[in-house]
C-alpha positions as CSV (number, residue, x, y, z in Angstrom):
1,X,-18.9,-54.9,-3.2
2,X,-18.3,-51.5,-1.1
3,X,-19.5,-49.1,-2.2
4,X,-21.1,-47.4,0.3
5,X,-22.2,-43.7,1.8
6,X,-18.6,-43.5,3.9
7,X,-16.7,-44.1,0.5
8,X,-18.6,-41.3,-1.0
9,X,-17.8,-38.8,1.5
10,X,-14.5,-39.8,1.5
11,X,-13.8,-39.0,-2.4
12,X,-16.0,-36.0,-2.3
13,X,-13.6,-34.7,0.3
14,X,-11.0,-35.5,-1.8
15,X,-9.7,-38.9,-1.1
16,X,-8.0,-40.8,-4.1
17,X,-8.2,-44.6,-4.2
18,X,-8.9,-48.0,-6.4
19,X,-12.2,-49.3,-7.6
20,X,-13.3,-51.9,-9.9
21,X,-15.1,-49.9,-12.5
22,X,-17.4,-51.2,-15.1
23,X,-14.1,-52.1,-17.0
24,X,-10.8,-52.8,-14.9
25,X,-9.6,-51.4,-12.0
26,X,-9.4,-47.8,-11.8
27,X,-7.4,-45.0,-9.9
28,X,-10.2,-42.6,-9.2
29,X,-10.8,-38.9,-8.1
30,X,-13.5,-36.5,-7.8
31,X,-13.5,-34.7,-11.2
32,X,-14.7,-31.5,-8.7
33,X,-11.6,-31.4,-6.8
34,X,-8.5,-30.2,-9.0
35,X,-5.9,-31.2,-6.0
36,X,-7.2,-34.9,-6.1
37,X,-7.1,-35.1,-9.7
38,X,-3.6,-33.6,-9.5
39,X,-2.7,-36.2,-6.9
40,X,-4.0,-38.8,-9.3
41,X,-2.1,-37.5,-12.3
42,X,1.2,-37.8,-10.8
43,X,0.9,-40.9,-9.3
44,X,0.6,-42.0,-12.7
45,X,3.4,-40.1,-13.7
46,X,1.0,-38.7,-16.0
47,X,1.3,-35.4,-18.5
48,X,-0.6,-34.6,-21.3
49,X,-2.7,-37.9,-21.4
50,X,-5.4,-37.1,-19.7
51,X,-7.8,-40.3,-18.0
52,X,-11.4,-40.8,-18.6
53,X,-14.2,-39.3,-16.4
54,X,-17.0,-41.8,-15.5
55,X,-20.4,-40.1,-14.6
56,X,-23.9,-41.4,-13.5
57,X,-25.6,-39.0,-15.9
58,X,-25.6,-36.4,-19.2
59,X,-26.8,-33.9,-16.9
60,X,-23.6,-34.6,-14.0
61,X,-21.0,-33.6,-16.7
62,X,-22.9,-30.5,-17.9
63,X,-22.6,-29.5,-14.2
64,X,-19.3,-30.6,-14.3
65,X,-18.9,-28.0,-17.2
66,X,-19.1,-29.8,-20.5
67,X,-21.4,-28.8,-23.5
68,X,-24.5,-30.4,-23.4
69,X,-24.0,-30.8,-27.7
70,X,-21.2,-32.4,-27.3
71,X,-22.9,-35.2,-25.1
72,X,-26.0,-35.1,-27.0
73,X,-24.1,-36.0,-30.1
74,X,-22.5,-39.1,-28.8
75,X,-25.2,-40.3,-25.8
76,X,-26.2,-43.2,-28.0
77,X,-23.0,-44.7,-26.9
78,X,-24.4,-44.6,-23.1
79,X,-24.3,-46.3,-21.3
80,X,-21.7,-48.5,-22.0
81,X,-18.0,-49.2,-22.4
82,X,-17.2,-46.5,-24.9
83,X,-15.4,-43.7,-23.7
84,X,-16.4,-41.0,-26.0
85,X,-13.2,-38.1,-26.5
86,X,-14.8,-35.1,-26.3
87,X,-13.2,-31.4,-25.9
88,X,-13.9,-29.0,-23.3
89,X,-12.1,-26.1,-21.5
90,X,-11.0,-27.7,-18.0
91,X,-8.0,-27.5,-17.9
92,X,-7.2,-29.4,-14.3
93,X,-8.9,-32.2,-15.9
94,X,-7.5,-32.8,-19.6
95,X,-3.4,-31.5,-19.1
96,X,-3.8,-28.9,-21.9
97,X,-5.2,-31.7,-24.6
98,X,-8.3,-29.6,-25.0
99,X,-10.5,-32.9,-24.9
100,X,-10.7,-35.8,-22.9
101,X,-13.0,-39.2,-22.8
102,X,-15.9,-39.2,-21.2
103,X,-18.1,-42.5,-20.4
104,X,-21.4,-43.5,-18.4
105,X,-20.9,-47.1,-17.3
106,X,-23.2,-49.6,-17.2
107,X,-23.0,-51.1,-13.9
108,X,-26.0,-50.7,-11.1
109,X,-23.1,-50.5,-8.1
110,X,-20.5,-48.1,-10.0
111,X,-23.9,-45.8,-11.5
112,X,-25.1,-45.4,-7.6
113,X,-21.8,-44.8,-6.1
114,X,-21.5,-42.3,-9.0
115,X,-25.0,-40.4,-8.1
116,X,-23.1,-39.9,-4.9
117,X,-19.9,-38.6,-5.6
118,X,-20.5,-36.9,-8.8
119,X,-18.6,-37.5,-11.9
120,X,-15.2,-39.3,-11.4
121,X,-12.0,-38.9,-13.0
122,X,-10.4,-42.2,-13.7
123,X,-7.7,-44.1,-15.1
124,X,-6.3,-47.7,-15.4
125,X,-4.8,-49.0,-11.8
126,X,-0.9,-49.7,-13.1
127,X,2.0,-47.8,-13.4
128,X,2.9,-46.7,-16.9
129,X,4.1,-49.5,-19.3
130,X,2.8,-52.2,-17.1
131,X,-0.7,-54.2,-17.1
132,X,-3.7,-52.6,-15.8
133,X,-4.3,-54.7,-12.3
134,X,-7.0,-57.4,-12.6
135,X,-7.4,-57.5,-8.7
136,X,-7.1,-55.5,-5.8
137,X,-3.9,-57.3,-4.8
138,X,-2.5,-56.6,-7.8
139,X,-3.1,-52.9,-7.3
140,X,-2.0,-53.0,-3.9
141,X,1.6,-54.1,-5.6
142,X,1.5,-51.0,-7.7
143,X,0.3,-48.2,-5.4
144,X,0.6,-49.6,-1.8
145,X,-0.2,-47.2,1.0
146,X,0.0,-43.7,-1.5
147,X,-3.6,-44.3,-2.2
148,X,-6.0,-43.9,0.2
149,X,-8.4,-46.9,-0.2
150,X,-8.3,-49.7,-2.4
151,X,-12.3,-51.7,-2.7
152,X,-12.0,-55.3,-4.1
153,X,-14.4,-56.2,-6.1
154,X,-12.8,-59.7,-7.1
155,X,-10.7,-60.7,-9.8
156,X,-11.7,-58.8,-12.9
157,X,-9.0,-60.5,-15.5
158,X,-12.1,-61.1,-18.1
159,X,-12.5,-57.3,-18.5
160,X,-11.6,-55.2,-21.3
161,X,-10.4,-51.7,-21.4
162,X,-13.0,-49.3,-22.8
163,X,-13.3,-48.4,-26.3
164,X,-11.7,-45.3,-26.6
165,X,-13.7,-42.9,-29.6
166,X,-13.8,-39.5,-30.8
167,X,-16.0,-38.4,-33.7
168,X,-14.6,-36.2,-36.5
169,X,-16.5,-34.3,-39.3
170,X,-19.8,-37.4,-38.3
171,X,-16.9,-39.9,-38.6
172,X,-16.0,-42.2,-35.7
173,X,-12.4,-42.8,-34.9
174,X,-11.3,-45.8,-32.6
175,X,-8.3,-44.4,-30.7
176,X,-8.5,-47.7,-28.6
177,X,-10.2,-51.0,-29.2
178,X,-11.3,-52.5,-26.0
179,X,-14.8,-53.8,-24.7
180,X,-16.9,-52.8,-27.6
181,X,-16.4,-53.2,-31.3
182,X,-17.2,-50.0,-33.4
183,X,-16.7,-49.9,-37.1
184,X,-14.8,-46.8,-37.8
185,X,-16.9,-44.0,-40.4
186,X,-20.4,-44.7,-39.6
């Protein structure tokens, strides 16, 4: 795969592209930078349904700006393919929702690349109402040339969306099945 040094610098400083993520393919942006992740929402057309940020560690989204209770309460989850919903007071990053998902993958290439560029807002590479691309061809057919780097990382049609959680009054709720099964009220 290509993930690489260049392709770090490149989203630091704002660049907006695909990757295969530890799930599908993923329009990502620097979760630091509130004109890429601005960029990203509206080339999903998206308002009010905010993505998911992807980070290497607890301690990148504390410095991001999220309570370290919040995390501590669901890092059990980590790493993994559960998006955890969690709220916080950025509000660049969750379109006035008050709370967003949050996941640490577990993937050796996506956790490095993340070490590098710092936590990652993300979201599903397709175009509202369609299927989430399974290659990078397929996103290429979406998004074409108003992204600024597509990297292939093959065809990814066995993946699974994340789980999608949020835990209410020590109750989980699955907001979307995907990857991993959770049994709802533990």
């Amino acid at each position: 795969m290509a993930f690489n040094t260049e392709l770090a610098e490149r989203i630091k400083a704002g660049a907006v592209g695909v990757i295969p993520t530890d799930t599908v393919y993923g329009v990502v942006a620097s979760a630091r930078n509130p004109e890429a992740v601005e960029r990203l929402y509206k080339l999903k057309s998206r308002e009010n349904k905010p993505g998911t940020i992807i980070a290497a560690s607890i301690d990148q989204l504390v410095e991001l700006g999220i309570k370290r209770r919040y995390l501590k309460a669901v890092e059990q989850f980590w790493p993994g393919s559960v998006s955890v919903e969690i709220p916080h007071h950025l509000d660049y990053l969750h379109q006035s929702t008050g709370r967003q998902a949050f996941r640490i993958p577990d993937d050796k290439e996506l956790l490095e690349l993340l070490e590098q560029t710092g936590p990652l807002q993300t979201t599903s590479a397709n175009l509202p109402g369609e299927p989430p691309a399974t290659t990078a061809a397929e996103a290429k057919k979406y998004f074409g040339d108003s992204v600024d780097f597509y990297v292939d990382g093959g065809d990814l049609s066995g993946r699974k969306p994340s789980t999608i959680i949020k835990v209410v009054d020590d109750a989980i709720e699955v907001i979307r099945e995907g990857a991993v099964k959770i049994k709802e009220n533990l």
